[in-house]
Structures are given as C-alpha cells and as structure tokens.
Backbone bond lengths (Angstrom), bond angles and torsions (degrees), N, CA, C in turn:
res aa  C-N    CA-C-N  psi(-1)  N-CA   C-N-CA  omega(-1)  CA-C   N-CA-C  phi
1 X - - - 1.461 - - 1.523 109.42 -
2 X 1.364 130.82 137.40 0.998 131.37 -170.06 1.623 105.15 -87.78
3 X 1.390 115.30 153.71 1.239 111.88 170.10 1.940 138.60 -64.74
4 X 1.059 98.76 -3.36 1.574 114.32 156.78 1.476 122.47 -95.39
5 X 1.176 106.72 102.51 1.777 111.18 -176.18 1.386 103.85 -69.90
6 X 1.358 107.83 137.42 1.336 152.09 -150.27 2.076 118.98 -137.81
7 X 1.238 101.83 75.61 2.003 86.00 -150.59 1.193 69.32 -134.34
8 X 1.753 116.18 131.64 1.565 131.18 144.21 1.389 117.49 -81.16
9 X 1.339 97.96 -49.24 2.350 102.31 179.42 1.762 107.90 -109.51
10 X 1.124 100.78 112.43 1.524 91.38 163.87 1.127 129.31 -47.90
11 X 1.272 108.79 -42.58 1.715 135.51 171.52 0.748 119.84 -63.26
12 X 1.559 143.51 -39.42 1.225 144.87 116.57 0.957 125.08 -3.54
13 X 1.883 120.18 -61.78 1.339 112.13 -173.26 1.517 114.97 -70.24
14 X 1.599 103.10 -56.44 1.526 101.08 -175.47 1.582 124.61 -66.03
15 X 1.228 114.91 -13.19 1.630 99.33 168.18 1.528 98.57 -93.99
16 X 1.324 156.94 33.52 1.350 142.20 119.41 1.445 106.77 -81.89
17 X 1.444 126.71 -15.29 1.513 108.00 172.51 1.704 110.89 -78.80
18 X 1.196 82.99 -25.71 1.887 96.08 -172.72 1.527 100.46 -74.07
19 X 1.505 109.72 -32.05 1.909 96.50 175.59 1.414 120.13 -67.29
20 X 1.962 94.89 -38.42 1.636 100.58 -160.02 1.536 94.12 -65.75
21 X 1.751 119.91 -39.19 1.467 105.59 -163.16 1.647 115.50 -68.07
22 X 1.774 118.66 -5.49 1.396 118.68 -149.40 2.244 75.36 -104.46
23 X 1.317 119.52 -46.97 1.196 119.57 168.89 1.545 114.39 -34.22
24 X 1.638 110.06 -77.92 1.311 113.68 -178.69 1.316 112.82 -64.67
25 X 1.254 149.85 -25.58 1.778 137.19 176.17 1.540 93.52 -53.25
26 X 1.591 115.06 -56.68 1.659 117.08 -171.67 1.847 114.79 -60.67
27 X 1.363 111.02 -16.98 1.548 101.64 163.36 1.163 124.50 -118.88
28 X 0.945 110.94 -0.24 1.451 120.24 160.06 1.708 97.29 105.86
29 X 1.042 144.25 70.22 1.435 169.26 -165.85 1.430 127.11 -138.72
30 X 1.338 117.44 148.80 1.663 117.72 -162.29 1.662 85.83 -128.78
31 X 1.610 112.96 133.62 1.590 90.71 178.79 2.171 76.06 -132.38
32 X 1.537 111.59 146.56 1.049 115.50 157.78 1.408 118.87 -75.12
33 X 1.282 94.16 155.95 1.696 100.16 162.79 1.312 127.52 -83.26
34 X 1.436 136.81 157.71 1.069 124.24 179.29 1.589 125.61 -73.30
35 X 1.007 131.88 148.05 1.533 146.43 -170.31 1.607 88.32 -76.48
36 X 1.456 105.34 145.06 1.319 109.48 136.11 1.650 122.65 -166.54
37 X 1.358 100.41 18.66 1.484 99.97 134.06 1.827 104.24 -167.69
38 X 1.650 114.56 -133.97 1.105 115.02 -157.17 1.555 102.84 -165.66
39 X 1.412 103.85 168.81 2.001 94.60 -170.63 1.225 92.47 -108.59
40 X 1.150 122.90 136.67 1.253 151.87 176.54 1.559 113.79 -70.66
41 X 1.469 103.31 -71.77 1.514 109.77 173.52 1.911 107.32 -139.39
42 X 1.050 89.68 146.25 1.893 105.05 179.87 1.158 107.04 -110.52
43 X 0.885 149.25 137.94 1.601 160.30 116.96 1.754 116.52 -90.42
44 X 1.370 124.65 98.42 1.356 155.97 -165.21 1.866 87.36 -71.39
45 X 1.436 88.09 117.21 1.481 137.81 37.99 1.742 109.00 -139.25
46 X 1.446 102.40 109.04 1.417 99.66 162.57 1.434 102.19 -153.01
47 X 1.599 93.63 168.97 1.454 110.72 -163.07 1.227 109.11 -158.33
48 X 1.419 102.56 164.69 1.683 123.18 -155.66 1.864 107.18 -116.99
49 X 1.157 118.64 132.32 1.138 120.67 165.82 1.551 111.65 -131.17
50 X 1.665 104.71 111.84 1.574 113.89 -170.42 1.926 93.59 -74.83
51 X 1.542 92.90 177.76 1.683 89.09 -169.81 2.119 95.36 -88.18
52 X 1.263 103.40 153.52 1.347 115.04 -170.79 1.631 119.14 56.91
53 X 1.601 104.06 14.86 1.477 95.06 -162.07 1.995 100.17 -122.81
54 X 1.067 134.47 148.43 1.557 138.67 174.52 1.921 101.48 -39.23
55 X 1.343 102.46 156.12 1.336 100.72 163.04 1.676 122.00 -100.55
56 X 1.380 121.40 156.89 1.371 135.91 -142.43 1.463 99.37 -130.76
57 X 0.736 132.92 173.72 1.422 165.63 141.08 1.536 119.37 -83.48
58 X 1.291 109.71 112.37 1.568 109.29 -159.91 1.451 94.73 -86.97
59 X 1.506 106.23 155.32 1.370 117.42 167.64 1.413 114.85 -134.57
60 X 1.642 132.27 164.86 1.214 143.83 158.25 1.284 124.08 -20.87
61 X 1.073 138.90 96.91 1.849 145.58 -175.51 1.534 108.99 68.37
62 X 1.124 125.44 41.86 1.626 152.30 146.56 1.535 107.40 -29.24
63 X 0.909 155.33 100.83 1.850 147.51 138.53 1.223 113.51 -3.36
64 X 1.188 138.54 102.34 1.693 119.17 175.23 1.412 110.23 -103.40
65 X 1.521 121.96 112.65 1.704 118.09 -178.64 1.678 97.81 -89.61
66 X 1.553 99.38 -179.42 1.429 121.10 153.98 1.243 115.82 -32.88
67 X 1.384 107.70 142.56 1.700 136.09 153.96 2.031 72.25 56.44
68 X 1.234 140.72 28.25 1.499 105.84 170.63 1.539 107.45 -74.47
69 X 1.069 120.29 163.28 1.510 125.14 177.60 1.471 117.22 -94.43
70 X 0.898 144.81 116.95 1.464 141.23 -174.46 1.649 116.28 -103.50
71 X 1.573 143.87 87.88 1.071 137.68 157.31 1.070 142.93 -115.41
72 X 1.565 133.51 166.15 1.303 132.56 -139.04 1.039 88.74 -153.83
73 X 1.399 105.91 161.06 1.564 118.17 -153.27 1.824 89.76 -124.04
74 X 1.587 129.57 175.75 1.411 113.66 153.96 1.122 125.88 -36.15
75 X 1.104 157.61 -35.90 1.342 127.46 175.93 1.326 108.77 -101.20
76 X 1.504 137.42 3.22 1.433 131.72 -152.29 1.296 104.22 -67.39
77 X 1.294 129.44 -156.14 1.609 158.61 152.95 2.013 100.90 134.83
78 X 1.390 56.20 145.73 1.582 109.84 -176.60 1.689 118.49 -129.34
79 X 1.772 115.59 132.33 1.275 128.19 169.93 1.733 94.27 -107.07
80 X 1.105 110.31 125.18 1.841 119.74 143.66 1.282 125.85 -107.47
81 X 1.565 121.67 119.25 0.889 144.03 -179.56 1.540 116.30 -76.75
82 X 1.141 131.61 98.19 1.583 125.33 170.85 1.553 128.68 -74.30
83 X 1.162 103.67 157.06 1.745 87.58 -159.77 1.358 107.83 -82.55
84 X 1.849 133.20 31.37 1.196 110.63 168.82 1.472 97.19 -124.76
85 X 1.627 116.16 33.90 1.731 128.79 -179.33 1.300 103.14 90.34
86 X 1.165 155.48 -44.94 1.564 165.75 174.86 1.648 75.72 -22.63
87 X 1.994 101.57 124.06 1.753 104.18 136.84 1.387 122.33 -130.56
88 X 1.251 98.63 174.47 1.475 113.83 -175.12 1.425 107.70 -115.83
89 X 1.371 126.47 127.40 1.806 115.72 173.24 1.693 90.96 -131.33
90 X 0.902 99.48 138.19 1.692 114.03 164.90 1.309 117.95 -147.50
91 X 1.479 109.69 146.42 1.078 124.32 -147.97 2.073 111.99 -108.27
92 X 0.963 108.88 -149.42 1.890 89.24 -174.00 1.521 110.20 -78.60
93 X 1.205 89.48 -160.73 1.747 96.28 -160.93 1.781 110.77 7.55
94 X 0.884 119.62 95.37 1.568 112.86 -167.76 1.987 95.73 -153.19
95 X 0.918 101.85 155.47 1.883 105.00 160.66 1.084 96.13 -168.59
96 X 1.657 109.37 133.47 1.295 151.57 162.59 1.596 124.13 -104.03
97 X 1.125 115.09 118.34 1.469 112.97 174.98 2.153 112.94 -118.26
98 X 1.121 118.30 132.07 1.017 95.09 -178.90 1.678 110.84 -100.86
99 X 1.291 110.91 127.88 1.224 108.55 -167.90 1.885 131.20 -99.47
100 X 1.571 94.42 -16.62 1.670 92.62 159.36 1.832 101.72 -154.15
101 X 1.298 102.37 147.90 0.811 100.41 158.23 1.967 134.60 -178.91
102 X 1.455 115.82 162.84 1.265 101.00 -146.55 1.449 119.34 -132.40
103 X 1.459 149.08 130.03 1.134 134.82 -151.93 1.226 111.10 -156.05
104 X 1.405 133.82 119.13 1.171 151.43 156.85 1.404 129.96 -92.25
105 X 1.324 135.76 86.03 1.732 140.32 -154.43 1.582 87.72 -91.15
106 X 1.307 144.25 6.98 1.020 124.78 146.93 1.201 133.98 -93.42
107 X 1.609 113.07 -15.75 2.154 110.02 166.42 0.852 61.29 -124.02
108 X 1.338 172.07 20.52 1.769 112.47 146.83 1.374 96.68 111.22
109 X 1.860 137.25 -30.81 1.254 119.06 -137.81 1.556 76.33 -101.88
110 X 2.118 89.17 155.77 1.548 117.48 -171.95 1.105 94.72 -160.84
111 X 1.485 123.07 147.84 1.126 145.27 138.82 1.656 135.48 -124.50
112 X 1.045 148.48 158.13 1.482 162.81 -176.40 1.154 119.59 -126.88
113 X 1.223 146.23 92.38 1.689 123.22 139.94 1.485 112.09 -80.00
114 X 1.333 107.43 142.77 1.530 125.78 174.29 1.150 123.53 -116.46
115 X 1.534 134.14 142.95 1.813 101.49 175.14 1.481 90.11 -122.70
116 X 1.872 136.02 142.88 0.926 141.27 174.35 1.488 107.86 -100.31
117 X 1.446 128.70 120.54 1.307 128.16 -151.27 1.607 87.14 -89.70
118 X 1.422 114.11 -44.02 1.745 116.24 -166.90 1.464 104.24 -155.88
119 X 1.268 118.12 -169.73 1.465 106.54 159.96 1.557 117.54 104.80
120 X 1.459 119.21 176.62 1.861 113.90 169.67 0.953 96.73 -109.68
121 X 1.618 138.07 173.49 1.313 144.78 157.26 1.536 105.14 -156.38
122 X 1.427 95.00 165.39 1.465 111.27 174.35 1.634 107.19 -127.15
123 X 1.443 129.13 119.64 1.246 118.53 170.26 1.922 98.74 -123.10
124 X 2.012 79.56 138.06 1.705 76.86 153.91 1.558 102.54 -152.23
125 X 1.361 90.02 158.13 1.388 107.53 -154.89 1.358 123.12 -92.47
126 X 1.459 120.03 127.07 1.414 120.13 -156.71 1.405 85.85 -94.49
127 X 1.595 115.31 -118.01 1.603 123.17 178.91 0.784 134.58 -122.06
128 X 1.542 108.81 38.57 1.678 129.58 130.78 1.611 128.12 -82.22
129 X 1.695 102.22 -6.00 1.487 95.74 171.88 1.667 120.96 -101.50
130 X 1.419 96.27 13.71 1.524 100.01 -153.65 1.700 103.20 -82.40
131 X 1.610 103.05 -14.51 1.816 94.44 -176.86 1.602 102.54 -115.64
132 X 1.071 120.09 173.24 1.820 118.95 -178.68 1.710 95.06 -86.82
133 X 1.941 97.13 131.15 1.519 102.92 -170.17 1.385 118.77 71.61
134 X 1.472 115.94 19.74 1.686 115.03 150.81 1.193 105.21 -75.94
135 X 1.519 125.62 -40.87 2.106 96.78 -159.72 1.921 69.26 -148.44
136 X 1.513 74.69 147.91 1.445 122.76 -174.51 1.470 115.17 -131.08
137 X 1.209 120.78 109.60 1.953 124.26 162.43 1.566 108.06 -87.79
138 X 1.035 114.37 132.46 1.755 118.98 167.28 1.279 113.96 -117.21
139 X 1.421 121.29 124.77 1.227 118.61 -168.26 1.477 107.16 -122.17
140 X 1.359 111.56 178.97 2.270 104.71 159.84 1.321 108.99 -71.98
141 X 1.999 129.71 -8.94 0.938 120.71 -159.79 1.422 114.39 -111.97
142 X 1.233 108.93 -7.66 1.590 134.98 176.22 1.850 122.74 148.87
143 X 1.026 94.69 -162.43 1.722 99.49 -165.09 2.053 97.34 -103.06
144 X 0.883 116.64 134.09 1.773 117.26 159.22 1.150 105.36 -118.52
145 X 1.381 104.39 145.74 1.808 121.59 -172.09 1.554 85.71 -120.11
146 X 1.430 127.46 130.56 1.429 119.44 165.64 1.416 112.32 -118.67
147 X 1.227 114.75 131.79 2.103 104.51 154.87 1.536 101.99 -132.83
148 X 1.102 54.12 130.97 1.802 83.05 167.08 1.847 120.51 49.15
149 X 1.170 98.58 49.19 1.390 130.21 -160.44 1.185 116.38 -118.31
150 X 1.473 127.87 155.39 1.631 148.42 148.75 0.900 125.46 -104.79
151 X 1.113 142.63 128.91 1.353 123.86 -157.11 1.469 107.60 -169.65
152 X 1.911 94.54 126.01 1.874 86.36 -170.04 1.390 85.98 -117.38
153 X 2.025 120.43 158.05 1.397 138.65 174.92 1.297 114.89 -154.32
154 X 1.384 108.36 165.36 1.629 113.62 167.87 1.425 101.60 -157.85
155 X 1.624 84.97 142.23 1.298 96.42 -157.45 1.639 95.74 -111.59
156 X 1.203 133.13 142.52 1.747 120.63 169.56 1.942 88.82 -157.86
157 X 1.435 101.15 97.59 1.403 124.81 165.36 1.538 92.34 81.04
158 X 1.665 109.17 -142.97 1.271 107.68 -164.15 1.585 110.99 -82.36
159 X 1.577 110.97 7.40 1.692 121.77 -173.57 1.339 97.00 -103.11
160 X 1.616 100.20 126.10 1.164 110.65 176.15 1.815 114.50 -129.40
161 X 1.281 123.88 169.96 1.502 139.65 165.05 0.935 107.60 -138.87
162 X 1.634 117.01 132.02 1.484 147.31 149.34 1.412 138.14 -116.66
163 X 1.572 104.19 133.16 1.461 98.95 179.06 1.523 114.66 -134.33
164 X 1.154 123.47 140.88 1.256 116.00 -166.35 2.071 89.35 -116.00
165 X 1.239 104.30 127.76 0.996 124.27 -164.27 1.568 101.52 -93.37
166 X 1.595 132.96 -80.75 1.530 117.94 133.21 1.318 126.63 -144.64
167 X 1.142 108.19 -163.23 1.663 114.83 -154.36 1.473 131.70 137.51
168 X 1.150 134.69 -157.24 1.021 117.12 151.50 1.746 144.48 -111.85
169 X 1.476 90.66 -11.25 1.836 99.02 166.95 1.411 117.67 -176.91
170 X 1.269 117.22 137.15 1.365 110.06 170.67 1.775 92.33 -114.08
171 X 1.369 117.84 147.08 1.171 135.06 170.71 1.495 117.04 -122.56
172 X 1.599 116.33 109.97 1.136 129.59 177.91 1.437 126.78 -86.37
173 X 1.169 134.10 118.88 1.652 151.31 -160.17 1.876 108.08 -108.28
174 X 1.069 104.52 94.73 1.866 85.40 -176.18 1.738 104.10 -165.46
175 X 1.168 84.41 -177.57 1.948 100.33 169.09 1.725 101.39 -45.41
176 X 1.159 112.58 140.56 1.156 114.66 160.62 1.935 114.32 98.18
177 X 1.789 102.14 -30.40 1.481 126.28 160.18 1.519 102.33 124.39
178 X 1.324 120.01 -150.35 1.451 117.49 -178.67 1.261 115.74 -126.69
179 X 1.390 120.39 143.29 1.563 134.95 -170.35 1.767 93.60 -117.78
180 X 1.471 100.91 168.01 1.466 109.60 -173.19 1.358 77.82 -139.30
181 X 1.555 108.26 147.73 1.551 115.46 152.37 1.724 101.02 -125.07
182 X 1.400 109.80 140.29 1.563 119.95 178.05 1.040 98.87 -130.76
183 X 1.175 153.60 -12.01 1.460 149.12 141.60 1.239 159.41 -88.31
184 X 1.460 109.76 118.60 1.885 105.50 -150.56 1.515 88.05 -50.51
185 X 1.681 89.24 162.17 1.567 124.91 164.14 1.280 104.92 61.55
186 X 1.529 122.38 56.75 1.514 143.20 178.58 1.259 110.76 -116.22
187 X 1.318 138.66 132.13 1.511 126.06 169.80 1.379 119.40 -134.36
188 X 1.563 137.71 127.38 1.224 142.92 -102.51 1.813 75.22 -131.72
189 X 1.228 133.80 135.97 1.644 113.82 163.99 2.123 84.01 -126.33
190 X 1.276 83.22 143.51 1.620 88.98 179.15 1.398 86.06 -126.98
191 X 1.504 112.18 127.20 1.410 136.47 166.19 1.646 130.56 -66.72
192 X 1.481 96.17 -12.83 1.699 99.02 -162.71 1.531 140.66 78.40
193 X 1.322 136.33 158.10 0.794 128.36 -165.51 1.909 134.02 29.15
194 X 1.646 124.29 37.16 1.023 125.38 -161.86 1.819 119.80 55.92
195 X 1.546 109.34 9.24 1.275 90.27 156.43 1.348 138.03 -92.74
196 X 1.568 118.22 63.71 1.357 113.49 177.63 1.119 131.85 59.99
197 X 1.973 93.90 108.64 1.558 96.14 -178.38 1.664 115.56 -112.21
198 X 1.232 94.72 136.20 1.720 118.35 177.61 1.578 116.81 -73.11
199 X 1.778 116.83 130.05 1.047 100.25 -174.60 1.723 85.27 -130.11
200 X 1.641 101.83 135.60 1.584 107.85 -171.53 1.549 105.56 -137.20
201 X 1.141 106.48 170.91 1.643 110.82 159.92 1.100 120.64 -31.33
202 X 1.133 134.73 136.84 1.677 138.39 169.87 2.122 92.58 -79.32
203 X 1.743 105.54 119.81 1.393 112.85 -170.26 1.683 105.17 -95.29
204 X 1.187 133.73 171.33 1.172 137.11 130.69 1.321 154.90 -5.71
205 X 1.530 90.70 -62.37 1.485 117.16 138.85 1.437 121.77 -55.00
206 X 1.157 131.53 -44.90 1.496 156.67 -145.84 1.683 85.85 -76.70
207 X 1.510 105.32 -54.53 1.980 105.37 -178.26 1.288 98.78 -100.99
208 X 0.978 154.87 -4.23 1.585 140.75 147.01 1.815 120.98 -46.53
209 X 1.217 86.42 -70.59 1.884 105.81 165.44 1.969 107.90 -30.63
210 X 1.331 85.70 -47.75 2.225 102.36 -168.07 1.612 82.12 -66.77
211 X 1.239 109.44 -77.02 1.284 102.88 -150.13 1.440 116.27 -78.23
212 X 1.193 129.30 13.73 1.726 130.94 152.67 1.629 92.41 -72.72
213 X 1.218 101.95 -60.17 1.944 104.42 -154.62 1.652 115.63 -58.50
214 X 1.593 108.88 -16.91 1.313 123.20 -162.09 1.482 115.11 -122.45
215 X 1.693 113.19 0.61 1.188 96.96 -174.68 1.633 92.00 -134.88
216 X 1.547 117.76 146.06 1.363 116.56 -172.57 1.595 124.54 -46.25
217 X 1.136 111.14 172.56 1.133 111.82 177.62 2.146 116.22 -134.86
218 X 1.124 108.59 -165.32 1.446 105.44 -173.90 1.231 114.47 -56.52
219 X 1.542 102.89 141.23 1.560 90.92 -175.84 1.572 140.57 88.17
220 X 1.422 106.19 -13.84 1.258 124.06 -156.70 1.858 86.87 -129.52
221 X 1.520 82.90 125.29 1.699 92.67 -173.26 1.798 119.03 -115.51
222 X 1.305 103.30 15.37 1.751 120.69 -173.72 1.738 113.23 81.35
223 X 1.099 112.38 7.21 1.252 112.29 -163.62 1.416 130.10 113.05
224 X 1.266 110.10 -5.95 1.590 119.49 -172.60 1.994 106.44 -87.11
225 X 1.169 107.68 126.36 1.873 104.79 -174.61 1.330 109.12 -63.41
226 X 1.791 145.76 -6.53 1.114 129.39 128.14 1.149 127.69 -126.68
227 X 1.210 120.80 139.49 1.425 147.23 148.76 2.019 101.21 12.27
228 X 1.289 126.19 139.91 1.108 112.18 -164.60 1.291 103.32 -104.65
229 X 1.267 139.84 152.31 1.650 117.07 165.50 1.471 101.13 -155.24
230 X 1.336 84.93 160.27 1.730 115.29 -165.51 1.718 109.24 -47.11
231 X 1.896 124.24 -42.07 1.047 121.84 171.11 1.542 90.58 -60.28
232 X 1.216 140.82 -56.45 1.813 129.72 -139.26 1.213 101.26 -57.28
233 X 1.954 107.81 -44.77 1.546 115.14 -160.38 1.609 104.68 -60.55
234 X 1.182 113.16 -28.42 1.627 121.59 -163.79 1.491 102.27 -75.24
235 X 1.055 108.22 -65.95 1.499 113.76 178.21 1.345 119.62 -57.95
236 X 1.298 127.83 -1.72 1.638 133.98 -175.45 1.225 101.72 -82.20
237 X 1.272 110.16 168.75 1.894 120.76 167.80 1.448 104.57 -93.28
238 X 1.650 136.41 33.74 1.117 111.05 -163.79 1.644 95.46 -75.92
239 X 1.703 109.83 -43.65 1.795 97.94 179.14 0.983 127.25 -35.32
240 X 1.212 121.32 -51.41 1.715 125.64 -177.41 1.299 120.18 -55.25
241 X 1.328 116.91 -22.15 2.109 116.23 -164.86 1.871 81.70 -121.24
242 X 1.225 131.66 -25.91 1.484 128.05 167.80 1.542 135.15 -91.49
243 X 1.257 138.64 -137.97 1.243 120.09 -168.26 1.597 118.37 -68.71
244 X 1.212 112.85 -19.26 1.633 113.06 -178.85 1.702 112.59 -58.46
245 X 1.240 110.68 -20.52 1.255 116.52 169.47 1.449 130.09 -50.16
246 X 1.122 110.99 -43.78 1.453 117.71 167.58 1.412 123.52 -137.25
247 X 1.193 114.39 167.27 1.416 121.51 -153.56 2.004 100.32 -94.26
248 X 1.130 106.65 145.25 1.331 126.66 -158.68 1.366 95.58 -108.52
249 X 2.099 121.18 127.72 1.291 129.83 -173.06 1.666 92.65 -98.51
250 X 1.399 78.91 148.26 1.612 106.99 -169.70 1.618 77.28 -95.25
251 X 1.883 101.33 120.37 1.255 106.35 150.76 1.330 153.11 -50.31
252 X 1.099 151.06 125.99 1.260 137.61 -145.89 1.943 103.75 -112.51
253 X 1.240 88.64 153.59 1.794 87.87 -158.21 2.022 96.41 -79.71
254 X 1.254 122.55 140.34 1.366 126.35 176.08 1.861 103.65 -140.50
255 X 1.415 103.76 121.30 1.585 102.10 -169.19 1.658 96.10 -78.15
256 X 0.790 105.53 151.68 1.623 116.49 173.62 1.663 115.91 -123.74
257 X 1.522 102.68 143.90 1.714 115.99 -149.70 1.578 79.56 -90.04
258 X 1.402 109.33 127.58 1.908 110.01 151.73 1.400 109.12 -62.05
259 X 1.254 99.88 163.92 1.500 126.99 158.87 1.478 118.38 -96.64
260 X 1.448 98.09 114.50 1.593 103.92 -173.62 1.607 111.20 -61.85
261 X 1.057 105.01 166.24 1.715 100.45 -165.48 1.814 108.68 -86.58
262 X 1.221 106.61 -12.52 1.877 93.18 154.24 1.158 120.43 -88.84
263 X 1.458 126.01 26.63 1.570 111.87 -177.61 1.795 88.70 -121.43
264 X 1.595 124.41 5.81 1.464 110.51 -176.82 1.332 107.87 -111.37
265 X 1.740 122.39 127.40 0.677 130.81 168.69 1.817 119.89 -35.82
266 X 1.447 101.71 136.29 1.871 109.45 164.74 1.347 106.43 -42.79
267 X 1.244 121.57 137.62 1.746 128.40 145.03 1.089 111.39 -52.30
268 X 1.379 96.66 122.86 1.896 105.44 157.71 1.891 108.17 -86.13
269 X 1.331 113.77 97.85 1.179 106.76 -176.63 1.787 106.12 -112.29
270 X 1.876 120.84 7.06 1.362 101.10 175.18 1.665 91.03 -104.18
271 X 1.054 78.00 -155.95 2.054 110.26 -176.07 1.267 139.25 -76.29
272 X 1.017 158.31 6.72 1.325 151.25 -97.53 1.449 98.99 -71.30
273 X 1.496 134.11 154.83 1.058 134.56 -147.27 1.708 82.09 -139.86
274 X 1.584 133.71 131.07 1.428 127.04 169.83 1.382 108.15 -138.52
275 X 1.657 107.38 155.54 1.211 113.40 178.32 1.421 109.97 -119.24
276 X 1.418 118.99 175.55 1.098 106.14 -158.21 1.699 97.73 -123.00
C-alpha cells in the first residue's frame, strides 16, 4: 500500500481489515491497520492506544490508524494531521479517537467521523469538510456535522460549547433537538440532558477559554526533546534549505473593482433553529 491513502468504501475497507485480522489471528499473523494520518505536535503527557494494541506514549510524527485512541493527561495536547489536510488539536484531559475515515487524492472526495469522548478541541477542515456530511464530531453532548468549517468546543459530560469560528455551517444533532449555525462568531452552549440549548455571540471569553486550553503552555515544546531558542534558531541551517533559498517577487499593485452595494448579498446574522 502506498503511503497516500487512497479508500473509495470505508466498508469496504474495514471488513477486509476485519477479514485479514480474523485470517491472520487463525495463522498466526500480525496485520497493521491502516494509517490515516499523523501527530503533528505533542505536548507530554499524552498517549495513544491503537485498537487491540497496549497503550504508548505518543510522540512527534507518530502513524495514527483507526479507532486509535488518543489521550492526554492535564497538561497534554496533541494536533493530528490527516493526510487530506483535515486537523485535529486537543487539548488536556481530552480523548479523541478517529473512527472512520475516507480519502480519494484523485476527486478530492473525503470524509471523517470522529467521536470526542471529553476534552477541548480545535478542528479544521481540510477535504472532508468541503461537502455536507463529510466530517462529523460525536460527542456525550451531541452529534456536529461540519462543512467547511473551524470550529473550536469542549465537551465535559452531556454539557457542551461550540464555536464555529468560520466557514459555512456547523449543524448540531442532540438532546434538546438540532440547531444550525451559518454564521461566523456564533457559539452554541448545550446544557445537557434536554435542558435547552442557547445559541449566542461567540464572547471574548468564548476565545480566551480556546486559546488557554488549546495552546501550549510553559515548558512544553510541541514535541521537540529540546526546548527551542532564539540562539538555536539563529545558528541552524533552517535559511539555507528554507526561504533564503530563493528570491521573493515583489508584488505588483492591481486596483480592484468594488461591489456596488446592490449586488451584496443580506447578512445572515440570526440562527436558524432545525428539527429533525
């Protein structure tokens, strides 16, 4: 199998993984799972548990297969990168498993379901979000449908927060019924247990909260075994094998025609509220 995943049926794929593994247990055979992406950045302590396999200690450019389990301890997080650009970042105490998913580098078509057991995350969507019902999050707090979206949440039991940062929609499935958001800087709070979920402005707080929970902290170097620093960067060869290599075009100035103000669509600035 080549290292660019290549999958028309999911279903397809996993019941030949499910034969080869039920084949090889009976002759005594080890069959991997398929890849479909890789960790981007680590911040320790988190770790990976493949399916049927011990749990690990994740590291920097790791293989990530099916159903693997991904968790983090208080300080952990982890980004996984999938191989059709789609990432995943989650933040501490959190586990992520990705549970299907599908990729064609010749049209383009992809999809993801994920289920987020707990935790914050940040997803944005490469080209599995690009059609309605490419990527899917499943949480304890409900279901998200995303296209073509960013979208940060945290989930802790059946209470959840969402914000869709932009794109064009996240659609929420859960206790209480389903909400749509179509407009950046919206944030979804799901209460739990069918008590009514509120959909408000995305606040201040709202990206403060994201970006403590999601972005490293002291000490924590993405995965790299030391700490990076300003003498190292200097003294490295990164110029030479990176942009110093070639010479950079001076943009050239091009006036651009406005759009008169009857040719722009109305703002969608409420909510749409859906049932299912």
């Amino acid at each position: 199998m080549q290292q660019t995943l290549k999958i028309r049926s999911t279903t397809l794929l996993l019941g030949t993984v499910a034969l080869l593994m039920a084949f090889g247990q009976g002759n005594g055979l080890v069959f991997a799972a398929p890849k479909v992406g890789v960790t981007a950045a680590v911040n320790q302590d988190a770790r990976s548990k493949p399916p049927g396999g011990a749990q690990s200690v994740l590291t920097l450019g790791k293989n990530v297969v099916f159903n693997e389990q991904i968790i983090t301890d208080g300080k952990g997080l982890v980004q996984v990168l999938l191989v059709d650009g789609t990432t995943f970042t989650v933040g501490p105490n959190s586990q992520l498993t990705i549970d299907e998913f599908v990729y064609d580098p010749d049209t383009g078509d992809a999809k993801v379901v994920a289920t987020l057991a707990k935790g914050a995350f940040r997803f944005i969507g490469g080209q599995t979000s690009r059609k309605k019902g490419g990527a899917t999050i499943r949480t304890p707090a409900g279901s998200l449908g995303i296209r073509g979206a960013m979208v940060e949440g945290n989930v802790q039991g059946e209470q959840g927060t969402f914000s869709m940062i932009f794109g064009q929609e996240v659609v929420y499935t859960g206790p209480g019924g389903s909400r749509r958001l179509f407009e950046p800087g919206f944030t979804l709070d799901v209460k739990g247990g069918g008590g009514g979920n509120q959909v408000r402005p995305r606040t201040s707080a709202d990206a403060s909260a994201f970006q403590n929970a999601l972005a490293g902290g002291p000490g924590q170097s993405g995965g790299s075994n030391r700490q990076p620093t300003d003498t190292g960067v200097a003294n490295s060869q990164v110029s030479s094998v990176n942009s110093g290599t070639e010479s950079v075009p001076v943009p050239t100035f091009r006036p651009v025609e406005s759009t008169t103000l009857n040719e722009v669509d109305e703002p969608q600035t409420d909510i749409e509220p859906t049932t299912e």
